[in-house]
Every structure is written in C-alpha cells, then in structure tokens.
C-alpha positions in Angstrom: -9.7 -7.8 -23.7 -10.7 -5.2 -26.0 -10.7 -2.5 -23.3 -7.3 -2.9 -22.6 -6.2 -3.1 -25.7 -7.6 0.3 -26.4 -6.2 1.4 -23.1 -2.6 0.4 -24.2 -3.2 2.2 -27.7 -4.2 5.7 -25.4 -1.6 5.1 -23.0 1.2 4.8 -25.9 -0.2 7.8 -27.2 -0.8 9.8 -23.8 3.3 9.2 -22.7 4.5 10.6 -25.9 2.6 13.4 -24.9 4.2 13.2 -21.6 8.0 12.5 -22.0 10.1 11.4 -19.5 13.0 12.8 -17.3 14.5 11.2 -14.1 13.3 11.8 -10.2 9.5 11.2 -9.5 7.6 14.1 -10.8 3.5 14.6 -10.6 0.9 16.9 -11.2 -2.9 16.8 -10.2 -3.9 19.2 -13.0 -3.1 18.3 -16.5 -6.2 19.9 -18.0 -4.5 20.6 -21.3 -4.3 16.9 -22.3 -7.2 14.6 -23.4 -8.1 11.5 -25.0 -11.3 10.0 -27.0 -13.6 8.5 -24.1 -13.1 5.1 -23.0 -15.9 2.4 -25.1 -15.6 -1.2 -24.3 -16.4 -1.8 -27.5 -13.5 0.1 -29.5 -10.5 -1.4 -31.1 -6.5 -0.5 -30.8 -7.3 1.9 -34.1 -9.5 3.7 -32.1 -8.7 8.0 -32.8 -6.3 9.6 -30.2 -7.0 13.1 -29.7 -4.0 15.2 -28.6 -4.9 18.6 -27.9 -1.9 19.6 -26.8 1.5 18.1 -26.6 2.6 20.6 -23.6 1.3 19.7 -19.8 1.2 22.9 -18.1 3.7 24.3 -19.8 6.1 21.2 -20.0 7.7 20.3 -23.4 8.6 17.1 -23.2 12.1 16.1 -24.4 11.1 12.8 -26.4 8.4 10.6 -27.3 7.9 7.0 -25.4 7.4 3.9 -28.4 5.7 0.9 -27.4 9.1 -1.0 -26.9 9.6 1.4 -23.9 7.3 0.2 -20.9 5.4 -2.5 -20.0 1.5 -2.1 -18.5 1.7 -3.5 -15.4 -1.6 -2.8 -14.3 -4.7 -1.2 -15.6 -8.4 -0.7 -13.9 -11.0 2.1 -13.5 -13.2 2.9 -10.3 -16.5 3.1 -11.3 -17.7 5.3 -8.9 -15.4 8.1 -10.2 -14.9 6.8 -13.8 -11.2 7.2 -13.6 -8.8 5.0 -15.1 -6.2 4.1 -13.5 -2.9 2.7 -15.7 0.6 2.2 -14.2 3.2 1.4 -16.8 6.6 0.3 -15.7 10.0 1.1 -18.2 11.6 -1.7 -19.7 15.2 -1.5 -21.7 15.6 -3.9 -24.5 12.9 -6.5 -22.8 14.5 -5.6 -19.4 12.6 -3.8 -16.7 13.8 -0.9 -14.6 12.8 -1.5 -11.4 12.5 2.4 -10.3 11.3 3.4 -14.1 7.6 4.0 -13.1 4.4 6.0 -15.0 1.3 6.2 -12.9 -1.6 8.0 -15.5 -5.0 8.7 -14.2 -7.7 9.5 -16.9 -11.0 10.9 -16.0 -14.7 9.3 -18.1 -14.3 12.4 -20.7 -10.6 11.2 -21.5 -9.0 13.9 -19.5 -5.6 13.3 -17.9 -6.1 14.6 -14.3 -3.4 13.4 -12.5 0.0 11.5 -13.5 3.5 10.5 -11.9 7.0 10.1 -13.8 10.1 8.2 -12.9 11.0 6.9 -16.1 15.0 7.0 -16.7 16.3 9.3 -19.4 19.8 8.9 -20.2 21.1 12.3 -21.5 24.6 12.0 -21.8 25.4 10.1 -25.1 28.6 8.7 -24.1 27.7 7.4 -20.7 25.4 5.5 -23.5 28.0 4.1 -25.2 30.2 3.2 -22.4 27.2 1.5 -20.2 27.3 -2.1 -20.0 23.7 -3.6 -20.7 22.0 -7.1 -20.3 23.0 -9.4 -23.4 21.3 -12.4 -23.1 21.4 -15.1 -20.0 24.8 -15.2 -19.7 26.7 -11.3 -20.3 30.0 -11.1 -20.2 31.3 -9.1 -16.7 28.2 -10.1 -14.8 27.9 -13.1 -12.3 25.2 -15.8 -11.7 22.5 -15.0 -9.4 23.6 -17.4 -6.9 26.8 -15.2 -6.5 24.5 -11.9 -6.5 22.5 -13.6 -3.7 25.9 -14.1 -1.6 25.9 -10.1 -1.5 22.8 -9.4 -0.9 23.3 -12.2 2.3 26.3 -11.2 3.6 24.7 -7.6 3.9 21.7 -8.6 5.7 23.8 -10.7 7.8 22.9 -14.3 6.7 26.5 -15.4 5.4 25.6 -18.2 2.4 28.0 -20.8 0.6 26.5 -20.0 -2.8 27.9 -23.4 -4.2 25.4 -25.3 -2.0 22.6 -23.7 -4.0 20.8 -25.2 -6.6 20.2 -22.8 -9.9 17.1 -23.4 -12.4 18.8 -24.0 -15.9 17.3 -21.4 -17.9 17.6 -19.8 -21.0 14.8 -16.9 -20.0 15.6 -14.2 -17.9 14.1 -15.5 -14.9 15.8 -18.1 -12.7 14.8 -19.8 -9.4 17.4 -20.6 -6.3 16.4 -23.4 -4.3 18.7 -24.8 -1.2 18.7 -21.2 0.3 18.8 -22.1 4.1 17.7 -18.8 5.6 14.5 -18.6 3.1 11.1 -20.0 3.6 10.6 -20.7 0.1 12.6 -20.5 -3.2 14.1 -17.5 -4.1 13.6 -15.4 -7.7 16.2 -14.3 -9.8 15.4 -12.2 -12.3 17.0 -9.5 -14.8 16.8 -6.0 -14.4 18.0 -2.5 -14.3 17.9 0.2 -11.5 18.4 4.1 -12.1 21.1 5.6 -9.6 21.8 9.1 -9.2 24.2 10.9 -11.7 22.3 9.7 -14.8 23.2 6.2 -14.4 21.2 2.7 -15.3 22.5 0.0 -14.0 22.3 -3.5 -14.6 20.7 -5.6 -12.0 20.0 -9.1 -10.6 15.9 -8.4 -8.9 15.7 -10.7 -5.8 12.3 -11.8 -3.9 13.5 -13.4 -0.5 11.4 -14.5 1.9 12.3 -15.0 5.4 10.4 -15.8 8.9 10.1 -12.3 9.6 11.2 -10.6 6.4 10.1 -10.3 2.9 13.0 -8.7 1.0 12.2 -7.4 -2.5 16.1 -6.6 -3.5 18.4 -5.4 -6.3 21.9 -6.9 -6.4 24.6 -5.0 -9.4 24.7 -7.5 -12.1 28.9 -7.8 -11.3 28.0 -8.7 -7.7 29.7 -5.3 -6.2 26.8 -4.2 -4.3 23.5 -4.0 -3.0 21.8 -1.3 -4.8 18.4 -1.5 -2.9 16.4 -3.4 -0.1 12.7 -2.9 0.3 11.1 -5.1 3.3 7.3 -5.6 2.3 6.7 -6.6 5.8 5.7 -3.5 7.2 5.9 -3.1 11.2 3.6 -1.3 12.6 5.1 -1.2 16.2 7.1 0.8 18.3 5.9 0.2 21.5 2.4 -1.4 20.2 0.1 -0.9 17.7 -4.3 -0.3 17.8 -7.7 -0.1 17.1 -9.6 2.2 19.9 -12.3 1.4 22.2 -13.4 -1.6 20.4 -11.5 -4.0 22.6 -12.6 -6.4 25.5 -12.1 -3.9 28.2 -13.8 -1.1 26.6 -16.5 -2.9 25.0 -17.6 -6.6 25.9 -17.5 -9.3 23.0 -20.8 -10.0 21.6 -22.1 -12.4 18.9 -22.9 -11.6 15.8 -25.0 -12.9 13.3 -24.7 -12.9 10.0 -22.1 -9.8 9.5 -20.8 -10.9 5.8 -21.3 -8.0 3.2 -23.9 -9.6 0.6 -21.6 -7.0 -2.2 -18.1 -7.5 -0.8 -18.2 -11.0 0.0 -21.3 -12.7 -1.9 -20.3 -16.5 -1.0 -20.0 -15.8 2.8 -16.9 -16.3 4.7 -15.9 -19.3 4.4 -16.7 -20.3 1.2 -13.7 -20.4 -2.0 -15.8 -21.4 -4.6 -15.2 -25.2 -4.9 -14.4 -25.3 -1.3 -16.2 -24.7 1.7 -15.0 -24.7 5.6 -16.3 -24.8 9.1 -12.9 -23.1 10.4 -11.6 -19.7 10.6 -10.7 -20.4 7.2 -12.6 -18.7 4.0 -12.1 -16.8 0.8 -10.7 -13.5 2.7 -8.1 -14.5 5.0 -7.1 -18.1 7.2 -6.8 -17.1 10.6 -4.7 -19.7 13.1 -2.8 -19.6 15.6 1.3 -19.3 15.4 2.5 -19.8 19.0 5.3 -22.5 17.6 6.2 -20.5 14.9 5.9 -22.9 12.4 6.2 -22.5 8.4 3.8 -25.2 7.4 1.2 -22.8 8.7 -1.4 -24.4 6.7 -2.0 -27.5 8.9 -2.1 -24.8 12.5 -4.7 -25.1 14.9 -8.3 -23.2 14.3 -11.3 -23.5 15.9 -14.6 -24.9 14.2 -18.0 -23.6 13.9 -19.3 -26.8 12.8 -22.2 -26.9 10.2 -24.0 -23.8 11.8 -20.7 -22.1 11.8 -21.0 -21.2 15.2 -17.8 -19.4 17.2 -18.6 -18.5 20.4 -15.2 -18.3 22.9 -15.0 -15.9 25.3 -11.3 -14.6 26.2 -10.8 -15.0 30.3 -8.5 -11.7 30.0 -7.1 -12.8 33.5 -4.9 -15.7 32.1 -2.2 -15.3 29.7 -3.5 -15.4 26.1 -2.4 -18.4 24.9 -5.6 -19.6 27.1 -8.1 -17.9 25.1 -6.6 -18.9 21.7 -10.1 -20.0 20.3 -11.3 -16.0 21.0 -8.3 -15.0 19.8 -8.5 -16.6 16.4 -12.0 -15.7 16.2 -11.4 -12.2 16.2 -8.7 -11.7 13.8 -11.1 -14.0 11.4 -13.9 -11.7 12.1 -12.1 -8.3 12.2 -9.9 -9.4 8.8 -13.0 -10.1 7.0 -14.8 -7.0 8.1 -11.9 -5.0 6.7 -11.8 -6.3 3.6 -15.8 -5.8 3.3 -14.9 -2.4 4.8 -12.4 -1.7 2.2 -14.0 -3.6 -0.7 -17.0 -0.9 -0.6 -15.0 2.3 -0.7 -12.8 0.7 -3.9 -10.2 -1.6 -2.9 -12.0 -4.4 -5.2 -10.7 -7.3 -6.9 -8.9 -4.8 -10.1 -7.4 -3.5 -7.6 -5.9 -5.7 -5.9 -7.5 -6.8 -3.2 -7.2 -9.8 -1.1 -8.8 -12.8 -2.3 -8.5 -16.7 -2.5 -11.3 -16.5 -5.5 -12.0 -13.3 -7.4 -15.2 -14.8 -8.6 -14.6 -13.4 -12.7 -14.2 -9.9 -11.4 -10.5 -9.0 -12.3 -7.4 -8.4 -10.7 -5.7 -11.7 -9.3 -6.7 -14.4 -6.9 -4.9 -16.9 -4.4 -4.0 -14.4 -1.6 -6.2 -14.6 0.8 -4.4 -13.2 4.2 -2.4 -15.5 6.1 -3.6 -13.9 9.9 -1.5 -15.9 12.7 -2.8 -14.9 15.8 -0.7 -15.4 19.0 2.6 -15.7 16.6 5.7 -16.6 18.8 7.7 -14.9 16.4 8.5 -11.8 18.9 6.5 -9.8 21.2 5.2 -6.2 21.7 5.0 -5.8 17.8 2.9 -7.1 14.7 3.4 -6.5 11.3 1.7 -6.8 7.5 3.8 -8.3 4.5 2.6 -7.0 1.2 4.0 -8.8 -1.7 2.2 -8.2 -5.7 -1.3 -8.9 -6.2 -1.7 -12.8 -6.2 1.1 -14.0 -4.5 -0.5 -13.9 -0.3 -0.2 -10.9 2.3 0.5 -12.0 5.9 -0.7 -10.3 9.3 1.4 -11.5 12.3 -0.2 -10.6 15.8 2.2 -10.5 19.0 1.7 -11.2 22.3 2.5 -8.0 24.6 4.0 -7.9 27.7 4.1 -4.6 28.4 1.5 -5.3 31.2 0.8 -7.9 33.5 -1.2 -10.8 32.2 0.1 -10.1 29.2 -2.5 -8.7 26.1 -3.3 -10.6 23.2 -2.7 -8.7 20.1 -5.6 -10.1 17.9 -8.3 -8.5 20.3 -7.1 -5.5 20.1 -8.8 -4.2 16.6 -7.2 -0.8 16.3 -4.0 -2.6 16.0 -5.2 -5.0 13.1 -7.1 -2.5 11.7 -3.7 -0.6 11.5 -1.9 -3.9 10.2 -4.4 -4.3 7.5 -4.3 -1.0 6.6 -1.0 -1.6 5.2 -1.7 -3.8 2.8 -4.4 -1.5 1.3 -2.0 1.2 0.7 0.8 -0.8 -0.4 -1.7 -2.4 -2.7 -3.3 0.9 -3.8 -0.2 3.3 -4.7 1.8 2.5 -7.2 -0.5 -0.3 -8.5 -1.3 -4.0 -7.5 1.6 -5.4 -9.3 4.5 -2.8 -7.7 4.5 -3.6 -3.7 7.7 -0.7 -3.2 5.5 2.9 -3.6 5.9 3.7 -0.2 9.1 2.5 0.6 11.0 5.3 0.8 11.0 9.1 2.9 7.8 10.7 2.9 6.4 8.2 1.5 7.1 5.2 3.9 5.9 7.9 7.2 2.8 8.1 4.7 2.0 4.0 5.0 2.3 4.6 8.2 0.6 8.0 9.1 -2.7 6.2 6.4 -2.3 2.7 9.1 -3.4 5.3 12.0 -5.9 7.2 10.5 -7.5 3.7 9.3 -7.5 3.0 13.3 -8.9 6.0 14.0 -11.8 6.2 11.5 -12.7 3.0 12.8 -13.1 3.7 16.4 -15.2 7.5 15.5 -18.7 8.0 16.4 -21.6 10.3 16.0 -21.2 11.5 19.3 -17.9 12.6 18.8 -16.9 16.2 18.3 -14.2 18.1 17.4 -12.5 18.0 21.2 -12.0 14.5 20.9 -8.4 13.0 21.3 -7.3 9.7 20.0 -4.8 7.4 21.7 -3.6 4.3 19.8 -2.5 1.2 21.0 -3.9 2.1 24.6 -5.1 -1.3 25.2 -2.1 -2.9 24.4 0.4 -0.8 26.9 -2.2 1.7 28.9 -0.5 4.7 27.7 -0.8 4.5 23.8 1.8 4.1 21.4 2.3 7.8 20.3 4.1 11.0 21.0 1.2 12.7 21.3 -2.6 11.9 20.8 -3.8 12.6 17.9 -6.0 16.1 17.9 -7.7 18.6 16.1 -5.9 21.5 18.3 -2.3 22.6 17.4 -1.8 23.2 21.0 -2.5 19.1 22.5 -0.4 17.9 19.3 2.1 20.5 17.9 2.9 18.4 14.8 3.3 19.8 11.6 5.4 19.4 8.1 8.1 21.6 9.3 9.3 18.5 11.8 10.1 16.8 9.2 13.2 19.4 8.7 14.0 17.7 12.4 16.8 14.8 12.7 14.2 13.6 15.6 11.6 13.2 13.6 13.8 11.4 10.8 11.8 7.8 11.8 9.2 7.0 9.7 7.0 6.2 12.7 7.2 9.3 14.3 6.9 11.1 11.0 4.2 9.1 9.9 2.0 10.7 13.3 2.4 14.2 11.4 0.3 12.5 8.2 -2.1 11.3 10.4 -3.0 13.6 12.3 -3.3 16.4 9.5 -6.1 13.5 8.3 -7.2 14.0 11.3 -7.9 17.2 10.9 -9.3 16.8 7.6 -11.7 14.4 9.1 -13.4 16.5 11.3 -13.2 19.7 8.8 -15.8 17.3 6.6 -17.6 16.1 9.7 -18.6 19.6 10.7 -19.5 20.3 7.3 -21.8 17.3 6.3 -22.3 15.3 9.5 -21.9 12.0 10.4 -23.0 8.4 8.5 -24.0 5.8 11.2 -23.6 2.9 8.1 -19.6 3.3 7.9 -20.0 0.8 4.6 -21.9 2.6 2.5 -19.0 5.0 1.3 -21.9 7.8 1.1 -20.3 10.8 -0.8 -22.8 13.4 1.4 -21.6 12.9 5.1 -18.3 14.0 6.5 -16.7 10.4 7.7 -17.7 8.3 4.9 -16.4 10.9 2.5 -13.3 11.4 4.0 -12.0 7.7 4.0 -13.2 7.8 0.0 -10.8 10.6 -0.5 -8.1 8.7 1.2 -8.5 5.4 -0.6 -8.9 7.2 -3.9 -6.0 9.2 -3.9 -3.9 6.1 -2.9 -4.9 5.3 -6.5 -3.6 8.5 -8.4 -0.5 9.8 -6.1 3.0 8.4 -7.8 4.6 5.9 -6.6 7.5 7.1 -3.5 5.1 10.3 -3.1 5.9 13.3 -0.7 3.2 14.6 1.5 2.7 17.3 -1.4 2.3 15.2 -4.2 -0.3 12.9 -1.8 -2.0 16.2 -0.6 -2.6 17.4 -4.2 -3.9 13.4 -5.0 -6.7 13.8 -2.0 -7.6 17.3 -3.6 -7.8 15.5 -7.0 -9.5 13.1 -5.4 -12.1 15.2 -3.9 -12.7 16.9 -7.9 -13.5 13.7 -9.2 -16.1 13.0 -6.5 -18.0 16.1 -5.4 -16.9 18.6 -8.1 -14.3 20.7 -5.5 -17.2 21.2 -3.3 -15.3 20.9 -0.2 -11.6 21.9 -1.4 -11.5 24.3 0.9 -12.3 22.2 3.7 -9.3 19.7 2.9 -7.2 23.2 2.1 -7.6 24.2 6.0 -6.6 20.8 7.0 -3.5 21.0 5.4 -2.8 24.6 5.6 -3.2 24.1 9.1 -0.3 21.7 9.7 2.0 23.9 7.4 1.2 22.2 4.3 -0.6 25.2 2.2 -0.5 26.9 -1.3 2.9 27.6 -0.9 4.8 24.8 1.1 8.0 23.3 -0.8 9.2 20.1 -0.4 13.0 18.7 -2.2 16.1 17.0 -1.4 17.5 19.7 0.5 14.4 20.0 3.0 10.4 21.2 3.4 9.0 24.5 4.0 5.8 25.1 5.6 3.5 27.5 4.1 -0.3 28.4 6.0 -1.5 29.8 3.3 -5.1 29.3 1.2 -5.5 29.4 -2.4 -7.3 32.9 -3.0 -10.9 31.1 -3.4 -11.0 29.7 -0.1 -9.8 32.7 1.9 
C-alpha cells in the first residue's frame, strides 16, 4: 500500500508541525501548513514540504516521532480530494484511549482542518513517579478478570471473577470467557487514559456486550475504579423516535421494483458475494424478527421472496403488530438498504466505514452488515442503534409502542429508522471508522443526536415544501411527536438556541440535541431558497439546496475532532462547504447559525457557552 505508506511518512511529518497539548483542540483554517500533493505512485522518501512550523500563530511545544501514535484509519473522499487520517497516541506500544489526532488534508497538500487530544505530560516528576505498563504481568496492577469485577459491580451486574476463564497470554490482549451477563466474550486489553490534572493513567480497555448494552469501558489497571463508560448503543427514544409522513397512515405501502442503487450496492440486495438469499437477508443488513428476544439471532424468522424475490405483505394496522410481522420485516430490510444506498452516494463508502457483509475490494472493512430485529421484545416505546468499530456488526433494535391503542410497529415507521441509522453514520464518520466514542460526551453526544433528527427530517422534505413548514418527529408512533417543540425555521414556533445549553433543563442530551437540529434546520432551508430543490435525493448534486446541505453534513462528520462542541462542528460544515463550492454559500450557513446564537463571536468552555448573532464582516 504505497499510498499509505506515503501518507504515514506526511502524517509523521505534519504532527511535528503540530505538537500536542492536552483537551481537544481544532481549527478549520490551517492555511500556513502544507504538504507535497498526494501521488499513488510515491514512496515513504517522498519530500515533505513544511512551510511553516507555526499554525495560526501556535508554536508547538514538541515534535511527535513515529513511536508516538498509531494510524488508525486513513481514506480520502474523492469528491472533495481530502484526506482524511486519524492517528491515535500510543505510550511505549500502549494506546491512550482519549490521545486522539484527526488531520484533514486538501488535493494541494494543504492542512485545512485538524483536531488534538494527544496527552502531554509537563510536569517531569509526575513522570518519574507515574506507574506505567511493564509487560503482561506489572507489579501493582491486577488481572483483568478482577478489573472486570469493578467495572460489574458499577453497572450493577455483581460477578464472581474466579468463575471466569482468562486466555493465557503473553500479548497485551486477553479474552474473558464464562462472563454470565455478556452475550459474547469479553476483551481485555492494555491501555492508558488521560484524566484531568496532567495525569495518564494505566488502564485495563474493556468491550462488553450485553442484551441491551454495548459497553466500551476503561477499568484503572489497580482495579480502584472505573475511569470511563461509553455505551455504543445509542437510544434514540424518549417517548418515540421517526421518520415523517412516509408511514402507512400517511402514505399507503406500495411495491417497488427494482430500488437497489446499481453504484451503492452493485450485486443487489441480497447477494454477499459467494452467497445468495431469497430472505430479508443480503450484503447490507439481515432483517428478522426478535419478539422472543433471542441471542442466536441468526436462525429468527424472515420472510422469503422466493426465486423472484418477491415481498409483498400488507400490514392490517388494526391488529397488534406482531400480526403483520412479514410487512414489518419487509420494511426495515427495504428502508435499511435504502439508507445505506442513500448514505453510500453522499460518502459514507466502504473507506469509510460503512456497513457491509462484502466490501467487494473497495477498502475499509467487511462482516458488519446490520443486524435489524424488527418487533424486538426487548422493551417497548424505544429503539436504539449499537455502533461498535468498522468490521465487527452494528445492530438496529425496533420496539413495539404502546403509547396508542393497537399498539404501532416501530419498523414502519421510517423516520424513526432513518433516525436509528443515522447513528451509526455519525458514530462511524467522526472520529474515524476504527474509534466508535467521538460523540460520547457533552456537546458532542446532543450532536449524534441533534444529526439522527435532521437525517429524519431531510428524508421526509419535498419540493413543495417552503420555509413555513414545521416538522414533528415520531408523530406516528405517539400522535403528538416526540419533541419539545417542532422543529422550525421561525424563532418564535421553536425558541431554541445555544444559550439553552447554559440551562440545567436542557442538560439531557436529547433535549439538547433538538437545538442542533433544528439550527440544520435552518441551514437547510437557507440553501433551499438559494438553489432550489433536487427531486433525485441520491444524486448528492452540489447545485441544489437539499442535496447540498446533507453533503455538508456528512462531510464535516469527517473533519470535526473527535468529542466536538457545536463550534468546533459548525466551523467543520463551514470547512466543509470550502472544499465543495469554494465558500460560495458561507454566508448562507453563517445565518443559520448566527441565527440560533452560534455567530462570529459565540464562546464555548468548561465553564459555559455564550451566544453571539453576529456575521463575519463579508456576509453582513
């Protein structure tokens, strides 16, 4: 892979330039830094040139050597030419979990966009007193299976840890099997974490997968305490979850012939490569039906097409859903696979990280297909998206909700697995394919949730719509929506703007999430009545309002850090928007956000935000 061995060589040479320091820092605009323009066809000895070892004015403290990070991932979108590396800090072999480097390079070789949380210990003597990883077995620190005992007792699954079965290894890497709350085994792996007051700290890294949790978890290597928990099941639910008017009340089911996208999916549906199906089973997602909750999810019931791959169930909405089961999984297979075509064409490919059983040669990693359970038992009035690393599989879960009488089947409700889905294509996007925790935290996590809605919403739009129009999610499912307010382009129907996040009420990253969304929203329609409308919602078509706005969404997923605020994701659409049309419509996206108290001169730290409604001087 010559390519990315050139890229390593210019990424080596790029974070000397950049240095590191702790917290997550980022900046859209690095125009003082460039590289020799990618070849394919270049080696590792390739020229580097450095114009500048400043970045807007930053000196940085050290230089980064190779021993330093790892590349975890590394692919460019074509249709903008940017690169996209994230690196990921290692100490002596070791990574730090929190120690990421996001570095975005444009076709000339120009930085244009990076994010830093690499540690940097300044404080010699904390160095010398620190206790690091020394091999398997270091002195102070306690096997994994005692780690996991913590990490159990404080999610409130009390575990013998003598009944469980340690791999004997010499690597760093162990596996746990015997866990009695865990679906599968459980990792084990060495590792470091950066806390506050300049501190790393060694680590036992945990993946623990439950029924209806996915816990990605760091455990102090004396077995003290838990030092962090990130679920990558992400819920979208609070009273229910959406899709719009593309439901069996609003509009009647029809069949449809032939809807595979010949680019996106180039086999069909329901073809792996060396495999074939007539179920709702193919190379973007198995679709089945959950309602005993069972594990061995593989051998659940799905309908068959048969060799014309025909699936045509209608859904008697008058019965409970279990009744219409074979409609049921029909639509999640259908609407699953549309996404990913969807999705596919405006960048979320197989580099990266898209969901795939077969990535047909094209990059990234394979074997994770979706696992959609329609009808799962597992609760009710809820679904949910689990996001682990590219190539291990993503799961959608689809409730049954009783909110109203016969109860409403989840899976025909598209807003609301277009909002599931949408997960995964965030959590996939930030951050990387191989780092699943970039929107785990603050902002960030009302972000994954605020990008879910706006997914649902750009979905439902049509060229008939105006400006006036108000959006209600999850109506379907409950009658009334799922949302404070609706979503809106006027201040006065929904009030919402960055300065509630200063409010303890608005502290939930659901409700905060509705502020993200909705300044998309606004965003939206600023581009709509600019350029107009695209009836073909696939074709990603840079001239027309919709189409564009979802591009500058999924591309700035790509170059915001990981854990970004709404600033730092604001300035990554903007970044976006220069890699794609040249700042031809800044100023629309500036009004947007300016609008909903996010402008030239709103703040954001630890202590709070501040709104600002202000325009940069070229768009007044």
């Amino acid at each position: 892979m010559r390519m990315n061995a050139y890229l390593a060589f210019v990424v080596l040479a790029l974070v000397g330039s950049l240095g590191t320091f702790p917290g997550a820092t980022s900046t859209t605009t690095p125009s003082r830094l460039h590289v020799k323009p990618f070849s394919p066809k270049v080696n590792t000895k390739a020229e580097v040139r450095v114009r500048s070892k400043t970045l807007q004015g930053y000196r940085p403290p050290f230089k980064i050597e190779s021993a330093d990070c790892v590349i975890k991932n590394v692919y460019r979108t074509e249709a903008t030419g940017v690169t996209h590396v994230y690196l990921r800090q290692v100490v002596k072999g070791i990574e730090v979990g929190n120690g990421d480097l996001s570095i975005n390079i444009d076709k000339q070789g120009h930085v244009v966009a990076y994010g830093n949380s690499f540690f940097q210990l300044r404080d010699k003597k904390l160095a010398r007193r620190a206790q690091l990883w020394d091999g398997h077995q270091t002195a102070g620190f306690v096997k994994p299976s005692e780690a996991l005992r913590v990490l159990a007792d404080y999610i409130g699954q009390p575990l013998n840890a003598g009944a469980i079965t340690l791999s004997s290894s010499e690597s760093r890497k162990y596996v746990l099997k015997g866990v009695p709350f865990a679906v599968q085994d459980v990792t084990a792996t060495q590792a470091y974490l950066q806390l506050a007051g300049d501190q790393l700290v060694p680590a036992w890294e945990y993946t623990l997968r439950m029924p209806h949790n996915y816990f990605h978890a760091h455990v102090s290597a004396d077995g003290k305490q838990v030092l962090s928990l990130v679920d990558w099941v992400k819920d979208a639910s609070y009273r229910a979850i959406k899709f719009g008017n593309n439901n069996p009340i609003d509009t009647p089911t029809e069949l449809i012939d032939n809807p595979a996208d010949k680019i996106a999916s180039p086999h069909g549906w329901h073809d792996q490569g060396e495999k074939q199906f007539t179920t709702t089973i193919g190379n973007n997602v198995y679709a089945q039906e959950n309602i005993a909750t069972s594990s061995e999810w593989e051998n659940n019931y799905r309908p068959d097409g048969g060799k014309g791959l025909k699936f045509d169930y209608a859904a008697d909405l008058t019965k409970e859903p279990a009744e219409s089961k074979d409609a049921s999984i029909t639509n999640l297979f259908y609407m699953n696979n549309i996404l990913h075509d969807l999705f596919y064409r405006y960048g979320f490919d197989e580099p990266a990280g898209n969901f795939q059983e077969n990535n047909w040669g094209k990059g990234g990693q394979g074997g994770d297909a979706v696992q959609a359970n329609a009808l799962d038992g597992s609760e009710t009035n809820n679904a949910d998206f689990t996001t682990p690393p590219d190539g291990q599989r993503p799961m959608m879960r689809m409730f049954i909700f009783t909110t109203v009488s016969p109860s409403r089947d989840g899976a025909l409700g598209n807003d609301i697995i277009t909002h599931e889905y949408g997960h995964g294509v965030s959590n996939r996007l930030t951050g990387g394919p191989a780092n699943s925790d970039c929107l785990s935290e603050g902002q960030s996590a009302a972000m994954g949730e605020g990008i879910s809605d706006f997914f649902a919403i750009w979905s439902q739009m049509k060229e008939e719509d105006t400006p006036a129009k108000d959006m209600i999610i999850g109506k379907y499912v409950t009658n009334t929506g799922i949302r404070t307010y609706p979503y809106s382009n006027n201040n006065g129907t929904n009030p919402l703007a960055f300065g509630h996040l200063n409010d303890p009420e608005w502290s939930d990253w659901h409700k905060s999430g509705e502020i993200w969304a909705n300044t998309l929203y606004k965003m939206y329609w600023n581009l709509v009545t600019k350029l107009g409308f695209s009836k073909d919602m696939h074709s990603a078509d840079l001239t027309k309002g919709n189409t564009l706005a979802l591009r500058l969404v999924i591309d700035s997923l790509k170059i915001q850090p990981c854990n970004p605020s709404f600033l730092n994701a604001r300035d990554a659409i903007l970044q976006a928007e220069q890699q794609l049309t040249a700042g031809k419509h800044k100023c629309a996206i500036w009004s947007a956000f300016a609008k909903s108290g996010m402008g030239l001169n709103a703040k954001s730290d630890a202590n709070g935000v501040v709104e600002s409604f202000d325009m940069p001087s070229d768009c007044a």
